[in-house]
C-alpha positions in Angstrom: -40.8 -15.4 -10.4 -41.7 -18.7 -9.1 -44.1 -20.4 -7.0 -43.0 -20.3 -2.9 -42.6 -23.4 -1.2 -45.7 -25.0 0.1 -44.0 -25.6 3.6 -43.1 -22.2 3.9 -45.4 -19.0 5.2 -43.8 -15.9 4.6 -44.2 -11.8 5.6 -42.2 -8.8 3.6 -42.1 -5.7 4.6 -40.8 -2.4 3.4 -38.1 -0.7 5.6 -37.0 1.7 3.1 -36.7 2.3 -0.9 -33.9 -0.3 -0.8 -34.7 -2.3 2.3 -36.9 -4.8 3.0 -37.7 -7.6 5.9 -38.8 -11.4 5.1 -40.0 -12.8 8.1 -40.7 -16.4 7.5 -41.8 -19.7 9.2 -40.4 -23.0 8.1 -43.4 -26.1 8.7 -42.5 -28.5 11.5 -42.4 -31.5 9.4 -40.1 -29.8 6.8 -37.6 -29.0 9.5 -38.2 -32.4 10.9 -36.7 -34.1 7.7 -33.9 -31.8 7.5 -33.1 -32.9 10.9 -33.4 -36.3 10.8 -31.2 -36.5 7.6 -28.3 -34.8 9.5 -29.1 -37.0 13.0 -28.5 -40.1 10.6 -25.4 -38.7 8.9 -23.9 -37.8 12.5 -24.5 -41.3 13.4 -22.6 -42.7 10.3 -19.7 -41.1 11.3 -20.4 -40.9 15.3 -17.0 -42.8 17.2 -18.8 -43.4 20.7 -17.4 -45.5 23.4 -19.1 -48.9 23.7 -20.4 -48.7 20.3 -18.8 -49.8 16.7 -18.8 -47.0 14.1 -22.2 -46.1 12.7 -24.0 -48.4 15.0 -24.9 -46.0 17.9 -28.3 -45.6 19.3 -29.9 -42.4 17.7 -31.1 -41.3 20.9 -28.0 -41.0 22.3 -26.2 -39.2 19.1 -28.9 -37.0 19.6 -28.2 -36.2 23.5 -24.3 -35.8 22.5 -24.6 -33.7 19.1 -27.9 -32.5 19.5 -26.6 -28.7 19.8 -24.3 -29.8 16.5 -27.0 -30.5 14.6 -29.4 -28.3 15.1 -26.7 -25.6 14.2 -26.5 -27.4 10.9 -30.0 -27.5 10.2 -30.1 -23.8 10.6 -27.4 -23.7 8.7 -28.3 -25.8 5.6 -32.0 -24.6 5.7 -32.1 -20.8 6.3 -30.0 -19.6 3.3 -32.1 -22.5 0.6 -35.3 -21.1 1.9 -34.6 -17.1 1.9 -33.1 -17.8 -1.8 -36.5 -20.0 -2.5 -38.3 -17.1 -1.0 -36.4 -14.5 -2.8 -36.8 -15.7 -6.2 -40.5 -16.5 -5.7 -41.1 -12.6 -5.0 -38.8 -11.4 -7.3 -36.3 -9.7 -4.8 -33.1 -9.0 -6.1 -30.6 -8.9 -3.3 -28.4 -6.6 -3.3 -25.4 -7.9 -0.9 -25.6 -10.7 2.0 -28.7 -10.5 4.0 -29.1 -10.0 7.4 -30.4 -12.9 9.2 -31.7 -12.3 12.5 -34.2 -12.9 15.4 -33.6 -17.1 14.5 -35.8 -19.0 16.8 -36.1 -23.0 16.6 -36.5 -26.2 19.3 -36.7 -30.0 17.6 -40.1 -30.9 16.5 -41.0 -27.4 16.0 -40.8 -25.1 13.3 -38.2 -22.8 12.3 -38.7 -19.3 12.2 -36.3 -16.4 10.9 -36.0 -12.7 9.6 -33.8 -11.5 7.2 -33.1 -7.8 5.5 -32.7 -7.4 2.7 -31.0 -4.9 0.6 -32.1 -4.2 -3.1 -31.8 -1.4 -5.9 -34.4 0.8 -5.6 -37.2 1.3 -7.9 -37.1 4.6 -9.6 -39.0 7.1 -12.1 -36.4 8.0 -15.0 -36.4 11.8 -15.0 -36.2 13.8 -18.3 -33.1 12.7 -20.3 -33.7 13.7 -23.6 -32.9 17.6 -24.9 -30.6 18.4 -21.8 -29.1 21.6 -22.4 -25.5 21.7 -22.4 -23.4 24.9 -23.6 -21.0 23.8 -26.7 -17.7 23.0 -25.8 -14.9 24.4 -28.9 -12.3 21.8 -29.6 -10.3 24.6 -31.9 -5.8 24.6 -32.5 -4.4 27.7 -32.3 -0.9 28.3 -34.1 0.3 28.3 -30.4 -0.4 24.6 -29.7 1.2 23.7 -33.0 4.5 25.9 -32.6 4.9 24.5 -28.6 4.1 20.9 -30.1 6.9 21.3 -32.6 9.5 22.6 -29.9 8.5 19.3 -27.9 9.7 17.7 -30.8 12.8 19.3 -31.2 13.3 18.5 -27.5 13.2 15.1 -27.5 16.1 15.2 -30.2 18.3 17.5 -28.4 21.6 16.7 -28.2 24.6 17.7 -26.4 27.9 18.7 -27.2 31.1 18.6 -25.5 32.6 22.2 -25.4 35.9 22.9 -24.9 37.8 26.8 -24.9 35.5 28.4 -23.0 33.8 28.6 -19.2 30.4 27.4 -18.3 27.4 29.3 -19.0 24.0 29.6 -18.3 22.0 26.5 -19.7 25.6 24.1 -19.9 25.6 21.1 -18.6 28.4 20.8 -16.5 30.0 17.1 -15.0 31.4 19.0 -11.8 33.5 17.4 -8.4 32.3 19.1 -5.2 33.2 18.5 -1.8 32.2 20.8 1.4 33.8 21.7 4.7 32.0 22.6 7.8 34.2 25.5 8.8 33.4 25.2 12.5 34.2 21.5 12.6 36.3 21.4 10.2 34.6 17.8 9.1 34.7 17.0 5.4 31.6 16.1 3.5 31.5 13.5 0.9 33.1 14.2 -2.6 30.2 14.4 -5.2 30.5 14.0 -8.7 27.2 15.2 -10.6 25.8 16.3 -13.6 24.6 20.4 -13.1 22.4 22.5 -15.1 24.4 25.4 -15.0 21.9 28.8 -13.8 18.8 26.4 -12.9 17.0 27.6 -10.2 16.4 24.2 -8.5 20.5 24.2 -8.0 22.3 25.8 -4.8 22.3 29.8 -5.5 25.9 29.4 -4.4 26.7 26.8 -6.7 25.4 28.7 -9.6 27.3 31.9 -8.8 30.4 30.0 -8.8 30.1 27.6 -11.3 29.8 30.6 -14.3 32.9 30.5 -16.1 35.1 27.4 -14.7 36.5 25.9 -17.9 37.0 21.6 -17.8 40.2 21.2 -15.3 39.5 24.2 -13.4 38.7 24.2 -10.0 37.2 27.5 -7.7 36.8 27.2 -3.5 34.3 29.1 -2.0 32.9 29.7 1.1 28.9 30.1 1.8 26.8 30.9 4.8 23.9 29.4 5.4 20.5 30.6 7.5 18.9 28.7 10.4 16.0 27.7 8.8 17.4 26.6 5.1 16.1 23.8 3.6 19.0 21.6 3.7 18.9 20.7 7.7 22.3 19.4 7.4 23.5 22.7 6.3 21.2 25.3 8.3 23.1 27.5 10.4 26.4 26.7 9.0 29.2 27.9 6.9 30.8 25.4 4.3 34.1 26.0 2.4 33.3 24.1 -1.2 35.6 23.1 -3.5 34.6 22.6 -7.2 36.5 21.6 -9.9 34.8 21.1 -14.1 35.4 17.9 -15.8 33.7 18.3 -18.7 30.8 20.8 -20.4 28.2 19.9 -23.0 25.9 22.5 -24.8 22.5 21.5 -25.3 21.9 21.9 -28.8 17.8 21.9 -30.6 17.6 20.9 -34.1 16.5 23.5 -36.5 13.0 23.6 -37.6 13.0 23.3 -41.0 12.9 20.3 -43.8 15.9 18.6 -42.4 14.5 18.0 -39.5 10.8 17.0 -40.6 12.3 14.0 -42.5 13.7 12.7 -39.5 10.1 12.4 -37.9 9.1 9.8 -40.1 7.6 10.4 -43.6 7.6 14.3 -44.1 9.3 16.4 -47.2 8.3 19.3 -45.1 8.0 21.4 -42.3 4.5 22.6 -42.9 3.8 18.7 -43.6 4.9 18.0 -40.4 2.6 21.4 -38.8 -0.4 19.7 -40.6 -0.3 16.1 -39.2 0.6 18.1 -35.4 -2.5 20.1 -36.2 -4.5 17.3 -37.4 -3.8 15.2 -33.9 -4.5 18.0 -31.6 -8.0 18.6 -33.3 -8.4 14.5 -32.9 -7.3 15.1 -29.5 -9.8 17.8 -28.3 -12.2 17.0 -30.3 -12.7 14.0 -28.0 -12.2 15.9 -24.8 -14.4 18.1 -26.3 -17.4 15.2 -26.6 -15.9 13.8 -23.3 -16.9 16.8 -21.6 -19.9 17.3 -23.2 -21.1 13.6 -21.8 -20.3 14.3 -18.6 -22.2 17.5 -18.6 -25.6 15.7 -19.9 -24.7 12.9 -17.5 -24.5 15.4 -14.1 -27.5 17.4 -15.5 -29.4 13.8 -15.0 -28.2 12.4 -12.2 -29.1 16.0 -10.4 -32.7 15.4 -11.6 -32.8 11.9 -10.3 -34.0 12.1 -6.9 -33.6 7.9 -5.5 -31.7 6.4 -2.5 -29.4 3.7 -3.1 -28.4 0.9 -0.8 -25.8 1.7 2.3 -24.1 -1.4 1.5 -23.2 -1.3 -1.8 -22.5 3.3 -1.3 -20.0 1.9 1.6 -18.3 -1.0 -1.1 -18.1 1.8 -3.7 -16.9 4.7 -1.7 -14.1 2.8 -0.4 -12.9 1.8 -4.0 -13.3 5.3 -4.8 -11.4 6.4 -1.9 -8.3 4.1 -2.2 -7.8 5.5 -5.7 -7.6 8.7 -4.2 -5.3 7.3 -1.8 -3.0 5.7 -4.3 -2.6 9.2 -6.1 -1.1 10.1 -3.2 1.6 7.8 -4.0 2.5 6.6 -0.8 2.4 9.9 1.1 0.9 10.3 4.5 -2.4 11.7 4.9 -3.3 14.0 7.6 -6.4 12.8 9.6 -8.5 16.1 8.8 -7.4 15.6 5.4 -8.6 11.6 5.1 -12.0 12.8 7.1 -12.3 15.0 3.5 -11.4 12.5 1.4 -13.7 10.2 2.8 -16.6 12.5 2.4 -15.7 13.4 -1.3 -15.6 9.4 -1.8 -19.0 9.1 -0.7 -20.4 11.7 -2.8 -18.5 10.2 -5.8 -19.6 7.0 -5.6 -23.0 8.1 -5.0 -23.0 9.7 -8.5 -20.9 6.7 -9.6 -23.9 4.2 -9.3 -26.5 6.1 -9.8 -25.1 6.7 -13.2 -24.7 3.1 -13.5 -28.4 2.4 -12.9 -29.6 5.4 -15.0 -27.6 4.7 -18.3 -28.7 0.6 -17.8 -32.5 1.5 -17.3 -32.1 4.5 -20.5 -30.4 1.6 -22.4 -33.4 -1.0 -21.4 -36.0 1.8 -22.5 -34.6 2.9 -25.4 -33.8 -0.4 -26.9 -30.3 0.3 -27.0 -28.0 -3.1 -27.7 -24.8 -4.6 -28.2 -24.5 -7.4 -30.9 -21.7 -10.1 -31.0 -21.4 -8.7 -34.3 -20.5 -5.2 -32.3 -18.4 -7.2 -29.7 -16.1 -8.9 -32.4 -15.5 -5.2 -34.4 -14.1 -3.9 -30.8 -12.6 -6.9 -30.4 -10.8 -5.8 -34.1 -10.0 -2.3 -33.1 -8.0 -3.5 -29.7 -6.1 -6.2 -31.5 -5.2 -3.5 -34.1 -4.0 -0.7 -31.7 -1.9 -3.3 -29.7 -0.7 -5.1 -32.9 -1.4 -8.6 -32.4 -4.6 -11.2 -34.0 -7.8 -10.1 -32.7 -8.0 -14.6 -31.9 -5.3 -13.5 -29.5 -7.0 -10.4 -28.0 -10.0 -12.3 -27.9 -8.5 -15.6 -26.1 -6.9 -12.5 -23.6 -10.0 -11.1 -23.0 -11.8 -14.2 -22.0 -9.0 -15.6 -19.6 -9.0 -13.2 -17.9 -12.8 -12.7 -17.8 -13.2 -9.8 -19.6 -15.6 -10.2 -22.3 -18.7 -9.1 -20.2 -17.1 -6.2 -19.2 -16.4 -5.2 -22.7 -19.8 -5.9 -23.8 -21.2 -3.5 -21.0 -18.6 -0.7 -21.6 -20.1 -0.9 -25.2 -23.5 -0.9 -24.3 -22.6 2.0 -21.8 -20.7 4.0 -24.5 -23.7 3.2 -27.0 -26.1 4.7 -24.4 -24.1 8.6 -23.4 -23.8 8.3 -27.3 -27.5 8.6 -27.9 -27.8 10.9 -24.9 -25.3 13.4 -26.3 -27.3 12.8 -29.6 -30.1 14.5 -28.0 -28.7 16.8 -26.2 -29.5 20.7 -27.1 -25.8 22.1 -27.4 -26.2 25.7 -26.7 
């Protein structure tokens, strides 16, 4: 906090928690300078008739620009005092402030009000020994058995089948074409790739495609009702034509030892069950601990009773809402539906901040900090998981401005750390 300016008076008044008015009066002879400093520099550069460059009579600069410059010495003036002023009270703006109510003739004073939004000042509520039921983070057999089948699914293969039809589960490389029977207009031939018995597939497709062996071909007539799906075929009949080209049977590996040395290095089966095991228990084990954070972390926001400023509520709620937006990938939103989401993005980025300001002011209490030393072992861990020199990761971080942000998610994780620390799990 510093001393404010000698040639200033000054008035603030609480609007609000976050809001506050600065009504202040800039001294005549203060003003006076600042005018008289632009006045000279507009007649440097003035280009009047009847008068070489930078040699014009003030008086008459002044009658010519004399709106011009007084706009500038509001200009120049207001924003270097309010900061003056704000720094000499300790106000921490929050946002732009609001200038208004500016009132100012030559050879006078100038006088101004501005609002000004700040972060509230707030009682912590009770943060230590929130209650929080225990959250299991067990593996069942299940989750290891549905794991392993995932496994085996990603090394399917399939093989081309000859001597027989197509069954349920084939894939089948099939030539269709349809004919409106009405019109008699041909559709476009199709060659595709079915999954023979799928429900997703046409249920007259399916029933016809069952036994057709590669070279055969079947026609087939199907009626369709007025309100099918397919609005080029609702209300019509079409006479298909399918032909097979080729079938392939989808065929899983065998669990067993075999197939656990393919994985990487396993002997075994059961060696291959343990490591699934193992990084499913990693796995929910940090859900588990996620969800346990964010339980502590609601339970004190709820008992924090503050307002935060409109400005910045507005700035995060939009973020929050084109996220929500973006999830939508692109598909339209109904206007009920974005009056919702709007709502919802309030209320989120409501809890959103004040969770920022709690966790700061419980780190500033509690003594919590990060280290360089802490900074450069994160710093470590990153270049290790994406496999290149942590001078690289570092050198990334910092072009691209980063390095503060990692220091303040540490300091943030360091905090709901402690927090869940002292938390009574129930």
């Amino acid at each position: 906090m510093s001393d404010q300016p000698e040639h200033v008076q000054s008035n603030v008044k609480d609007l609000g928690p976050t809001r506050k008015e600065i009504e202040a009066e800039v001294a005549a002879p203060e003003v006076g300078r600042e005018y008289d400093r632009f006045l000279e520099d507009y007649a440097r550069r003035a280009r009047l008739k009847g008068f070489r460059e930078g040699k014009a009579p003030r008086d008459v600069v002044k009658r010519m620009f004399g709106a011009e410059i007084q706009h500038s010495v509001i200009d120049e003036l207001i924003p270097r005092i309010l900061g003056d002023l704000l720094e000499a009270k300790g106000i921490h703006s929050v946002g732009v402030p609001v200038v208004e109510d500016v009132a100012y003739d030559e050879g006078g004073p100038l006088k101004f009000k501005a609002v000004v939004e700040t972060w509230p000042d707030f009682e912590l509520p009770a943060y230590k020994g929130v209650p929080v039921k225990k959250v299991e983070a067990t593996v069942a057999d299940d989750d290891v058995a549905r794991t392993l089948d995932e496994l085996r699914e990603k090394a399917v293969e399939y093989i081309p089948i000859e001597g027989r039809g197509v069954g349920d589960g084939d894939y089948a490389v099939v030539e269709i074409q349809g004919r409106d029977i009405k019109t008699k207009r041909l559709m476009p031939v199709e060659k595709v790739v079915v999954l023979a018995g799928h429900e997703g597939n046409d249920p007259a497709i399916n029933a016809n495609l069952i036994g057709l062996a590669p070279g055969e071909e079947r026609t087939f007539r199907h009626a369709y009702p007025a309100d099918h799906k397919a609005k080029k075929l609702a209300g019509k009949e079409i006479e298909y034509r399918l032909k097979v080209d080729s079938i392939k049977e989808k065929k899983l590996p065998e669990a067993n030892d075999d197939f656990a040395k393919t994985l990487g290095e396993f002997d075994t089966l059961d060696a291959v069950r343990a490591k699934i095991r193992e990084e499913i228990g990693v796995s929910r084990g940090q859900a588990a601990r996620r969800e346990t954070a964010d339980a502590v972390l609601r339970t004190i926001v709820d008992r924090a009773a503050f307002e935060l400023p409109k400005s910045v509520v507005d700035e995060e709620a939009e973020a929050v809402l084109k996220n929500m937006l973006q999830s939508a990938q692109g598909r339209s939103v109904a206007p009920e539906v974005l009056e919702s989401l709007r709502g919802a993005a309030r209320t989120q980025a409501e809890v959103n901040l004040k969770r920022h300001l709690l966790l700061k002011r419980i780190a500033e209490v509690e003594g919590i900090r990060v280290t360089d030393e802490d900074v450069d072992r994160e710093i470590q861990g990153l270049a290790k998981a994406n496999g290149i020199p942590p001078a690289k990761a570092r050198e990334s971080l910092a072009r691209d401005d980063r390095l503060d942000e990692l220091r303040s998610s540490l300091l943030v994780r360091r905090t709901v750390d402690f927090l869940v620390g002292q938390a009574i799990i129930e």
